[in-house]
C-alpha positions in Angstrom: 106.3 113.4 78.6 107.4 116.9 80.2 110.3 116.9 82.7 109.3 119.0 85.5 112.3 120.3 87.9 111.0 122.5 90.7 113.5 124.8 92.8 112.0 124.7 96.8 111.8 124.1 100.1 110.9 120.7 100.4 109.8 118.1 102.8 111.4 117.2 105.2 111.6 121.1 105.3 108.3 121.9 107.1 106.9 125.2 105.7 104.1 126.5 103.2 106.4 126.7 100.2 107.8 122.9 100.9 103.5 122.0 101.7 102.8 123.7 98.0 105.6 122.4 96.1 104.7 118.2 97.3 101.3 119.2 96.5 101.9 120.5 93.0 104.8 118.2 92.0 102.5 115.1 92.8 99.7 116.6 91.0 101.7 117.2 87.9 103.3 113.7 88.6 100.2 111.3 89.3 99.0 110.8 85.9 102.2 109.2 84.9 102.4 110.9 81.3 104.7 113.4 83.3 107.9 113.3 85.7 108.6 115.8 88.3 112.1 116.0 89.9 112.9 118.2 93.2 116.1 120.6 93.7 115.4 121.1 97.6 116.7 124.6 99.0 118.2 123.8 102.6 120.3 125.4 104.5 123.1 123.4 106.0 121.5 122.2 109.3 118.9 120.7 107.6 120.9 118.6 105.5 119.6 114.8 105.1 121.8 111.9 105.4 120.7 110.5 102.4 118.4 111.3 99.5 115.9 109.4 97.5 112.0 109.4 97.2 110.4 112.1 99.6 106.7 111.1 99.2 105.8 110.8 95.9 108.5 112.5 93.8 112.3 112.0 93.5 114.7 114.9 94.9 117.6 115.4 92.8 120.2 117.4 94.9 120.0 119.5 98.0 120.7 123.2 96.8 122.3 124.7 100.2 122.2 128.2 100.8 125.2 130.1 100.3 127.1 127.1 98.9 128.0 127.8 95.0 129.3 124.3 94.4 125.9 123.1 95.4 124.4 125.7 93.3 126.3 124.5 90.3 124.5 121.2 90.8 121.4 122.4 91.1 121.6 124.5 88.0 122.6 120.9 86.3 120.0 119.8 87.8 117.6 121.8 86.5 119.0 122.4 82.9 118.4 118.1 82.4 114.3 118.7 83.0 112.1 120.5 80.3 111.0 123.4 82.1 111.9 124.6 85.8 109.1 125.9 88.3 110.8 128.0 90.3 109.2 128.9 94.2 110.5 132.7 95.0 110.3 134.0 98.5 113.0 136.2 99.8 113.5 133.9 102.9 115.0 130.9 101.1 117.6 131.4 99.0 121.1 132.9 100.9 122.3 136.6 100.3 120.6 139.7 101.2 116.7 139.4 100.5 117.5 136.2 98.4 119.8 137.7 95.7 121.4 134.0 96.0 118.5 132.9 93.0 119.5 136.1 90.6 123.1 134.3 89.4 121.3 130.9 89.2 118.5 132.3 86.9 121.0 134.1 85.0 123.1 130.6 84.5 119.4 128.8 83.9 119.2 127.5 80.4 116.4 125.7 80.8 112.9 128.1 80.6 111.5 129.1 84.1 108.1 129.3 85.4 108.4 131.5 88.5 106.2 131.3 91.4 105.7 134.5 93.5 104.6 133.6 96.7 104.9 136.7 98.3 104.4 140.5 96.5 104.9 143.6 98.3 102.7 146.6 98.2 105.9 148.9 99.6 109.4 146.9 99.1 112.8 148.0 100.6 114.4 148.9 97.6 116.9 146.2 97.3 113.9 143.9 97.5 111.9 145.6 94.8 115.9 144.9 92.4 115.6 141.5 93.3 111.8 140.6 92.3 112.2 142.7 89.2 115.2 140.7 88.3 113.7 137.4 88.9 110.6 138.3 86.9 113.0 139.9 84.3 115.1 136.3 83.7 111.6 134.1 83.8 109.9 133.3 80.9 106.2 133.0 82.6 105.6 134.3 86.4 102.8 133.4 88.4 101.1 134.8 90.9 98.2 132.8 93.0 95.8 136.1 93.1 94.3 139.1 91.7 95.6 141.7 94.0 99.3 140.2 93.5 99.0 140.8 89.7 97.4 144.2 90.5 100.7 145.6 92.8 102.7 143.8 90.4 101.3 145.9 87.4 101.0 148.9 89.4 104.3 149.3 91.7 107.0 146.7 89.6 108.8 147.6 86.5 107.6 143.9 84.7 106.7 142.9 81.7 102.6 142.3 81.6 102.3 139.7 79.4 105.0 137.1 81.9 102.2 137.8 84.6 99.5 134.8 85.1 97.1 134.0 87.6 96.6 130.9 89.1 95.3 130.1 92.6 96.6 128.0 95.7 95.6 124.5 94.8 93.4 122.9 97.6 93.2 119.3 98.6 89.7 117.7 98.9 88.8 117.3 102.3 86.6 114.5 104.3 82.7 115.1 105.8 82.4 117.3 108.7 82.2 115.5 112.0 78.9 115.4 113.7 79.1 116.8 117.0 76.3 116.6 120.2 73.6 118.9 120.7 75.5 120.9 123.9 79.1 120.8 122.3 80.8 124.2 122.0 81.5 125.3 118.6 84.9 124.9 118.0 87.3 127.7 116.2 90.9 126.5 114.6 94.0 128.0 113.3 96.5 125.9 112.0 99.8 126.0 110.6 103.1 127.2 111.2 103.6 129.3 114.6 105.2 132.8 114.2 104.6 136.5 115.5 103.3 137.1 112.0 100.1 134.7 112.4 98.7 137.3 115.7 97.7 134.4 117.8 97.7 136.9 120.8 94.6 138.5 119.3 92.9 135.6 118.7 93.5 134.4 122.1 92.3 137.4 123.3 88.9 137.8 121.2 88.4 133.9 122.3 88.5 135.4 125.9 85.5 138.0 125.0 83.8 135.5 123.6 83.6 133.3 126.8 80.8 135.5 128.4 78.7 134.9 125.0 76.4 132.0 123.5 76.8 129.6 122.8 79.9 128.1 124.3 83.5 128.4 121.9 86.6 126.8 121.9 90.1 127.7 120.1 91.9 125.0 119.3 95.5 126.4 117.5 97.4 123.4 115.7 100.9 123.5 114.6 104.5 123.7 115.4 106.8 126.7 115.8 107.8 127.4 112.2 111.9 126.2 112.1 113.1 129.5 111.0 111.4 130.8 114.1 112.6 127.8 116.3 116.1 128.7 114.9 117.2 132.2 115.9 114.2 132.3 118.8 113.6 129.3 119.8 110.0 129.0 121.7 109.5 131.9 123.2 106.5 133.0 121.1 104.8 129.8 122.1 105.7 130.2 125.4 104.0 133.9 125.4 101.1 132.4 123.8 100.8 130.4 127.1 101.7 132.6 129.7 98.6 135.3 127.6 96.0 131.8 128.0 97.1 131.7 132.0 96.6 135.4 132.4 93.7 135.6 130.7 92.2 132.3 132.6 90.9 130.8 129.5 92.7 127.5 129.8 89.4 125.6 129.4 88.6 127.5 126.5 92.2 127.9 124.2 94.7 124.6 123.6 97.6 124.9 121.8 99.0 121.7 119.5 102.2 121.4 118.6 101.8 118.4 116.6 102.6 119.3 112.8 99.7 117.1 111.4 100.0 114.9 108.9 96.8 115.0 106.4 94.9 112.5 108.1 95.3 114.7 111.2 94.6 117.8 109.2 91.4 116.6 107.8 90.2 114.8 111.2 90.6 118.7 112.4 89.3 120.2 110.2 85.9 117.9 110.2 85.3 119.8 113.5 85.6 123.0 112.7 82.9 125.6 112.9 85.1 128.4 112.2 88.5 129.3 110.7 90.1 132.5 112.6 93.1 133.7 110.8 94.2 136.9 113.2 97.5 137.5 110.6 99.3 140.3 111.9 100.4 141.2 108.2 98.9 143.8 106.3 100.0 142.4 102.4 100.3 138.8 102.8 99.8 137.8 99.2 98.9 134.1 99.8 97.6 132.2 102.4 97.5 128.3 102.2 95.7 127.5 105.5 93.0 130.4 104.1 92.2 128.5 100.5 92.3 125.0 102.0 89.7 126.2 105.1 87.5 127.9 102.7 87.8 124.9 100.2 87.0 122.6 102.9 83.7 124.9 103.3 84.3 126.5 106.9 83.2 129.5 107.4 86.3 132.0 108.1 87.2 135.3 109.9 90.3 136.8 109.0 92.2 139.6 109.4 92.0 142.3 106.2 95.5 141.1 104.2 95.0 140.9 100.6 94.6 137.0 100.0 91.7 137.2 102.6 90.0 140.3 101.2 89.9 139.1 97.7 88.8 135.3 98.2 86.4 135.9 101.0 84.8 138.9 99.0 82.1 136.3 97.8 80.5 135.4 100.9 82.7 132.8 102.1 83.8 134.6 105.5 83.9 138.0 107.6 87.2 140.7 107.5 88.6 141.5 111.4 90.5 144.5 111.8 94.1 144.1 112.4 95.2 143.9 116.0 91.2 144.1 117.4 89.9 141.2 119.5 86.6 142.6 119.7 86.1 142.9 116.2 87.1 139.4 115.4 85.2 138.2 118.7 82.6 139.9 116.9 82.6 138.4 113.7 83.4 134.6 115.4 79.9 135.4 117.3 77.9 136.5 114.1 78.7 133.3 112.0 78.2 130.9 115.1 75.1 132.4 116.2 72.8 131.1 113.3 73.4 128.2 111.5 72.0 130.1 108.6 74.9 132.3 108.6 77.1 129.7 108.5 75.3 127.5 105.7 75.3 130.8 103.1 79.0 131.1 104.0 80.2 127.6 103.1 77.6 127.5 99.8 79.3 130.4 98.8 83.6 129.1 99.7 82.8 126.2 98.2 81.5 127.9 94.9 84.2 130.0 95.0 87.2 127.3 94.9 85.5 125.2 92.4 88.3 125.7 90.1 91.6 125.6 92.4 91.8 121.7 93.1 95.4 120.3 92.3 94.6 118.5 89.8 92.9 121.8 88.3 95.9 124.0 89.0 98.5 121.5 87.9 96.8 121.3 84.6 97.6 125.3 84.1 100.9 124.7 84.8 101.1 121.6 82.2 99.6 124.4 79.8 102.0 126.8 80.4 105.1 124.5 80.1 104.1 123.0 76.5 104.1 126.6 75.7 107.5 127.5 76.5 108.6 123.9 75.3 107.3 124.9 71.7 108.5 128.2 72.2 111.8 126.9 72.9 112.0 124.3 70.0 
């Protein structure tokens, strides 16, 4: 049996590092010939009362950010399981860009798998000190795509032979819904609300669209993202709004702001015709909502960040430009307007993710650890 401990954002923590880190830990959990234990990164308003199960797995301790007894802990923690997976992103860990996790690698006896979840093509330097010193005190580091391991190679000072690729898992998702003759093709985004996700352009090619055929509606799912909620509150949502008032498309956009559980998720997704991700970034490494829609075999229009570009190169979707609500109206129109279209696109995203369930993925990790377990004997 290998003793997995995982450093994260965790549920109740509602993000995508917290969504990927229940999916893997369960995945690497569920056969029962392994353990996986949870360090939880919160910061101190999000402390729970009491801990215990959180779906599947066990937490261990609450790591809080800033706190160095806490951090002591979670290095224990960590130390009493067989190999760490460690999440990095600088927004989680306390100190400037995250330099919080650089003292608790260094104090790490256990090995560490770390998982980059987000590579930058053109770092502040600070940022570029910290990534190199995390990947520098890791024995494996994983990246989820191509690209990643190409600005990694080609802009970072790391060593070549830590790098490994292995993709986003993806859950299995339910049929599609049928839907009547004269109902409008329906396009989603979902997940957590920010600036960075460029809803405003998506509202705004949805209103180009309304003068086409045949008839489209945007449905956007998902809460404002609790960092977000934290220092702005809901002003972005509330812009959102006011843009679907001024724009008169009130029949044609809804926002939810329901974080769905995966019933929901899957009952949503089972009506979708396409996926519009209108991401205002230009080097978002990894997109969950992007591998689970093309997974789930919807057709997908997405802004040109590096995630999108490499996994819908195959077929599976059509690239936007940035900040252009005709060019994504565009796109929308050409996958909805034939059904042929839309068939060769979900043959070819579901051919693509063959490989990338959680079970799938989990296995690489379970690899990788016995590796570093013999390594380490």
């Amino acid at each position: 049996m290998t003793h997995f401990g995982f450093l994260s954002t965790y549920p109740p923590t509602r993000c995508g590092l917290a969504t990927f880190t229940e999916a893997l830990a369960g995945a690497l959990s569920s056969s029962g010939s392994d353990e996986s234990r949870i360090v939880r990164v919160v910061e101190s308003r999000e402390l729970s009362p009491v801990l215990g199960v959180v779906g599947r797995v066990p937490t261990t301790v609450n790591m809080i950010t800033g706190d160095r007894v806490s951090m002591r802990g979670a290095i224990r923690a960590l130390d009493g399981c067989d190999v760490a997976i460690i999440q990095h992103e600088y927004g989680i860990y306390g100190g400037p860009d995250g330099d919080e996790i650089i003292p608790l690698l260094r104090a790490l006896s256990t090995p560490a798998i770390v998982v980059l979840h987000t590579v930058l093509l053109v770092p502040s330097r600070r940022q570029r000190m910290v990534l190199e010193t995390v990947c520098r005190l890791a024995e494996t580091v994983v990246v989820m795509t191509e690209n990643a391991r190409d600005i990694l190679r080609s802009s970072y000072s790391i060593k070549l032979s830590k790098i490994k690729v292995i993709p986003h898992g993806v859950s299995v998702h339910g049929a599609r819904a049928v839907k009547a003759g004269e109902a409008p093709k329906r396009v989603v985004t979902w997940g957590l609300i920010s600036p960075s996700k460029g809803l405003e352009w998506g509202i705004r090619a949805m209103a180009q669209l309304r003068e086409r055929t045949p008839a489209v509606e945007y449905v956007i799912a998902g809460q404002t993202h609790p960092k977000v909620l934290a220092h702005e509150g809901e002003r972005y949502r509330e812009a959102l709004q006011s843009l679907i008032v001024e724009l008169g498309v009130e029949d044609d956009v809804r926002l939810d702001d329901r974080y769905l559980d995966p019933a929901q998720l899957d009952a949503l997704i089972a009506t979708a015709d396409v996926v519009l991700l209108p991401y205002a970034s230009h080097d978002q490494a990894t997109s969950g909502v992007l591998i689970e829609a093309v997974a789930a075999g919807i057709p997908v229009v997405a802004t040109g960040f590096p995630h999108a570009i490499e996994l819908l190169g195959g077929g599976a979707g059509l690239i936007a430009e940035h900040s252009d609500p005709t060019s994504m109206a565009d796109a929308v129109s050409a996958i909805i307007g034939t059904e042929e279209t839309a068939r060769r696109m979900r043959d070819a995203a579901l051919r693509d993710t063959h490989d990338s369930s959680w079970p799938a993925v989990a296995e690489r990790y379970r690899e990788i650890a016995g590796r570093l377990r013999v390594a380490a004997a």
